[in-house]
Each structure stands twice: as structure tokens, then as C-alpha cells.
N, C-alpha and C positions, 0 to 999 in steps of 0.2 A: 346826656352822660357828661359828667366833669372828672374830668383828672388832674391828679396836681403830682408833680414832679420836684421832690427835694434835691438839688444839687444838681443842676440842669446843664452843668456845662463839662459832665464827665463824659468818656466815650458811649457808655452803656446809654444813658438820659440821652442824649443827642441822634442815639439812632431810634428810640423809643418818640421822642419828638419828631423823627421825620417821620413814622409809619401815624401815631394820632394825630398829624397836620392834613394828613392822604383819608383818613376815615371818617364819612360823614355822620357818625350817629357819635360820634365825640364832638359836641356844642360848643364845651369851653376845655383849654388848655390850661391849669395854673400852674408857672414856672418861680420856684421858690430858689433865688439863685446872688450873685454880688454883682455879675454881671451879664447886662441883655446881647444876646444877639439881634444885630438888626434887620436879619433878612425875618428871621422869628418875629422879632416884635411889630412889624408891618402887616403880621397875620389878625383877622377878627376874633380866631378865636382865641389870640392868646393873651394872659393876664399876667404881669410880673409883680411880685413881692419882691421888696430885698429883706436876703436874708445872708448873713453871714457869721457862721460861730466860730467864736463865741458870742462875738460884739453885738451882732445883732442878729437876737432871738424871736424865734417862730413864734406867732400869735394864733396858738390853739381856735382861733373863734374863725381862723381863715380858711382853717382844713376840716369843719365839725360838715359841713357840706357836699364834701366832696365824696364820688363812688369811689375811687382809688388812689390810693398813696402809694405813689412808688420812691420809697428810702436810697436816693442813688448816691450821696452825700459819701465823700471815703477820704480820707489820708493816709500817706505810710505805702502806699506798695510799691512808690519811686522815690529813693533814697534824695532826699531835702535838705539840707543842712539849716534852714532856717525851722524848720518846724520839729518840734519838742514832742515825744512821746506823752506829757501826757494833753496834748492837741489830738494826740494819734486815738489816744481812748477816749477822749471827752467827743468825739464827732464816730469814731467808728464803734462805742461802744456804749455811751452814755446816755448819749441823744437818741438813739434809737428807742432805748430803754425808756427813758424820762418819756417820749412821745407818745409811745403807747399806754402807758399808766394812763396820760392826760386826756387818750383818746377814750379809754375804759372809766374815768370817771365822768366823760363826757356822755358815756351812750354813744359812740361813733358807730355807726351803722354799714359803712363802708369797707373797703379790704383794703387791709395793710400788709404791704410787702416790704420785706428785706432782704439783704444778700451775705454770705459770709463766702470763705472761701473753702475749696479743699484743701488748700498749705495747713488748715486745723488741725489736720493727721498728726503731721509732725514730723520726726525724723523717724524714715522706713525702708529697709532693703529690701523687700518681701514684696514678691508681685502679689497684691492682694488687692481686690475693691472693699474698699470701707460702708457701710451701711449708713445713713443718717446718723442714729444713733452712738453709733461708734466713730463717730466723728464729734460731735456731740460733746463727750465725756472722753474723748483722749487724753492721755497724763503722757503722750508721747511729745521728749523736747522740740520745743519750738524756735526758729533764728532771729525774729525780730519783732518789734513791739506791732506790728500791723499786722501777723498771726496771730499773736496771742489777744489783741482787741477783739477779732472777727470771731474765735474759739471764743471767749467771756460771753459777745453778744450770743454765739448758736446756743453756749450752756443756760442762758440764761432764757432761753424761747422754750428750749427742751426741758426745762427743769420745774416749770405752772403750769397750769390750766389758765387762757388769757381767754378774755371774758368781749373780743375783739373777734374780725373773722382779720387773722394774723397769718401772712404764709412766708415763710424765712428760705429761699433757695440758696443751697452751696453751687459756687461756679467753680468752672476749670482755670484752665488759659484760655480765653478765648480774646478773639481777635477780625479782624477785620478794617474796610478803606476807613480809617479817621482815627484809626488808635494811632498814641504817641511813637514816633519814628524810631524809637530808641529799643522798642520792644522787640522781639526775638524776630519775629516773622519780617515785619518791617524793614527794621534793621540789615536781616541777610539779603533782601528782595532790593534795597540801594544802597547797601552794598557792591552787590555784584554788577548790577547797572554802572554803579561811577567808576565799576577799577579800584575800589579800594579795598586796602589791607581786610581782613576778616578776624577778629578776635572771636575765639571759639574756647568753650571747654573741649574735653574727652569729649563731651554727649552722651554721657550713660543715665543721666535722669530720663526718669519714663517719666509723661506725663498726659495729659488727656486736651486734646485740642478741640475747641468749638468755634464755628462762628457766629459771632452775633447777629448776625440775621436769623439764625435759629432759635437764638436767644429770646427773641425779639420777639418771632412768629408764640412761643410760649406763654409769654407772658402778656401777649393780647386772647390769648382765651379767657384769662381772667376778666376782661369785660364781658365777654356775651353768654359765660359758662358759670355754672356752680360749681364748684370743687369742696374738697376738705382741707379746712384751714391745716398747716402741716410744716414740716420741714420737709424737701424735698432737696435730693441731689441732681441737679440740671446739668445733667454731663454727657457726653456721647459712648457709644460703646467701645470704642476704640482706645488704643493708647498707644505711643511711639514713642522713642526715645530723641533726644535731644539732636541728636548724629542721623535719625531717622529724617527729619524734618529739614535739616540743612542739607541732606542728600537730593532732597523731593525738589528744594528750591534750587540746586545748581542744577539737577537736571532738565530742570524746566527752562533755563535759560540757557541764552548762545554764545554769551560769553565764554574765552577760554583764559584758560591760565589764570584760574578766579588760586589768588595767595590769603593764606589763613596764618594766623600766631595763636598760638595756643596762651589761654590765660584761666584763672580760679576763678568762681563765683560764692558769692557765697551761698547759695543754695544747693552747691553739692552734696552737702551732706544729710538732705533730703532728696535720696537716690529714687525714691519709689513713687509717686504721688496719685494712688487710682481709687474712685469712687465710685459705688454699684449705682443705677442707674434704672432697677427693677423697680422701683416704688413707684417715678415719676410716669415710665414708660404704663405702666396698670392706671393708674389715676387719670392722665392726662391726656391716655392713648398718643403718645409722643416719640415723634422719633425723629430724629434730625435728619435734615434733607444734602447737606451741604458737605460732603466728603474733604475732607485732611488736601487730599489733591487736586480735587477742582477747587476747592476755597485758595489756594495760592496758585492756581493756573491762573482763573479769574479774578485776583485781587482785587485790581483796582474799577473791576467790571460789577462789583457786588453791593 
């Protein structure tokens, strides 16, 4: 079994990378990345390309071999001042597209995976889970050019017949020990550790929390399983609001007198953000293991 890894040095790729380093019936690892890790690179199975886009482009004749593509390549979901939206479409909308064509006129025999997000919804006040589909083709406003990339890619998987075995999952928030410290969960967990200030909205966004080890557990079925190529929304059943989850993480800790400042984000005006979950759970027979509460009891244990 070969697998190759485009963008190997995102959170989601690096825990996918530690679970095929741990699996013997995956032979070779191919890491398609700008730069090597080198506890990674001391491994036998692992192969590295550079690859960096723009500048330097995937050579199709590296991936016509491989069982699995996993598309982990993204920009835009951490506000950048150096990087230009359209960097934001040309990698999280472009190239996924362009790679597929190249794999369909190749005969690539292999499964090709993508990611979009549920923010494709849009702007929604309305407790509602959204269906594939209806996520899909949402004309609901969107707040920044790295929604509206990931919605072009899902519209554009949902919109042919691809001639590839192609499977496009929507993620939530999800989270877990290696994501960027700046991120919600992270953030309030040292936060309350160091004594410092806490910048908080209201917390009235709802939204749907996973963690990537469930993530992970998912998307290695795709090596030993047949499934239907598809779009699928990889979400949990649950959902909590913003105020929910900073509640779960003070009270999990011993610190007292944790001080919070109230500030805006910009994604409050996507109050709602929930995605049905029935498609994947029937296909996949899937259900995540990793509860909202013990995933932050156990942080840095997982």
C-alpha cells in the first residue's frame, strides 16, 4: 500500500502521518510538502517531494501510482497578511480541481480525497443541520475568501459525474494535541493555565466540535474498505455553543479567578453552523468515539 500526503505539514496531515507510520500494511509514505520533518524523514518508509504552490508544481507522473491521495494542502483559515486571496483560491480551490482532471485523464486508479468545510453554509440563525447537498449549493453570505474557496471546491465535486474514485469530506471545528495555539480550544486551555486575561465573545455561535483522532480513525477505512466515492459530511452529532465549551474548559480546571474581556469576531455573524451527519454514519457505520468532554479533559493525553 502507498500513500501520498499533499501538504504534510498541516495539523490534519501530521496526525494522518503519525497513524500510517504506526500501520504495517502501508509500505511507503509519499510526503508532497516545502518542508521535511526530520524525526519523519529518518523513517524507511517515508519519500519526500518538494512541492510548493505555486512555485513549485506537482509532477502528475509521482501520484499515477499511488492507492491514496489525501488533499491536505489549505490557506485562509488563519488571517495572514502576507498571503493574497487569490493564493487562498489558486491552492484551496484550483489545484484540487486541476489534480483531478490530471488524475481522470491519467486513469488514476486510486482514491482521491478532499476536505471543504461546513463555514460553506454561510451566514444562519436557524438551528438546522445542513445536508451534503445543501451545503453544496448554498447562496447563503459568506465572510471570507477561504469559505467561499472551500464552497467553489464542494460546488464543483457536487456539480459532474468524475470519472476518479473521488471522496470530498466537510469538516467541523475540529481540534486536538498539535493544532495552532491560537485556536479556540487551545487558546482557553493556556490560557487559564498562565493567569491570563481571556478575550471572549458573547459565545452564542453554535457549532459542532471533533476531534481529530476521530477524524483520522475515518479516513483510514478508506485504505482496507470499499465505500462510495461521495461527499460526505464528517461531523459528530453534537453541537454547543461557543459559551458551552469555555464553560467545560474552566470547569475542568483549578485555577480560580480565571478574568475574561469581552471582544468581536468576525464570525459572529454566522450564529448557526450544523451539519447532518446521517449519510456518513449509514455508509461508513461511523461514529465518533471522543466526546466534547473527555477530548478537553484529555487534551494533551490524546
Amino acid at each position: 500500500m502507498r500513500i501520498g500526503i499533499i501538504g504534510a505539514t498541516s495539523f490534519l496531515a501530521g496526525r494522518l502521518i503519525e497513524r500510517f507510520l504506526k500501520d504495517k500494511e502501508i509500505k511507503e509514505l509519499i510526503l508532497f510538502t516545502s518542508s521535511k520533518n526530520l524525526f519523519h524523514s529518518k523513517n524507511l518508509k517515508v519519500t519526500y517531494f518538494n512541492y510548493h504552490f505555486p512555485k513549485i508544481p506537482l509532477n502528475i507522473s509521482d501520484l499515477l501510482n499511488l492507492d491514496l491521495i489525501y488533499f491536505c494542502s489549505a490557506l485562509g483559515l488563519e488571517k495572514r497578511d502576507n498571503i493574497t486571496d487569490e493564493e487562498i483560491m489558486g491552492i484551496n480551490t484550483f489545484e484540487p480541481i486541476s489534480l483531478s482532471m490530471k488524475l481522470e485523464r491519467k486513469n488514476f486508479s486510486g482514491k482521491f480525497i478532499t476536505f471543504g468545510s461546513y463555514f460553506e453554509i454561510g451566514q444562519n440563525d436557524q438551528v438546522f443541520k445542513f445536508k451534503e447537498e445543501e451545503i453544496a449549493f448554498s447562496s447563503r453570505n459568506l465572510f471570507n475568501t477561504y469559505c467561499l474557496s472551500k464552497r467553489m471546491l464542494t460546488n464543483y465535486y457536487s456539480s459532474k459525474l468524475h470519472k476518479i474514485n473521488w471522496f470530498h469530506f466537510i469538516l467541523p471545528n475540529f481540534y486536538g494535541k498539535g493544532e495552532k495555539p491560537y485556536r479556540l480550544i487551545p487558546y482557553l486551555i493556556n490560557s487559564i493555565k498562565n493567569e491570563e486575561i481571556i478575550n471572549v465573545t458573547e459565545g452564542k455561535q453554535i457549532r459542532q466540535y471533533l476531534h481529530v483522532k476521530d477524524i483520522v480513525d475515518l479516513l483510514s477505512k478508506l485504505i482496507y474498505k470499499e465505500f462510495m466515492p461521495s461527499i460526505y459530511n464528517l461531523v459528530p452529532d453534537k453541537f454547543y455553543s461557543v459559551k458551552d465549551v469555555t464553560n467545560i474548559i474552566v470547569n475542568s480546571s483549578s485555577k480560580k479567578n480565571i478574568r475574561f474581556k469581552k471582544i468581536i469576531r468576525y464570525d459572529e455573524n454566522m450564529k448557526v453552523i450544523i451539519a447532518d451527519n446521517s449519510k456518513i454514519k449509514n455508509i461508513f457505520s461511523w461514529e465518533p468515539n471522543i466526546s466534547l468532554d473527555f477530548g478537553i479533559l484529555n487534551y494533551n493525553k490524546l
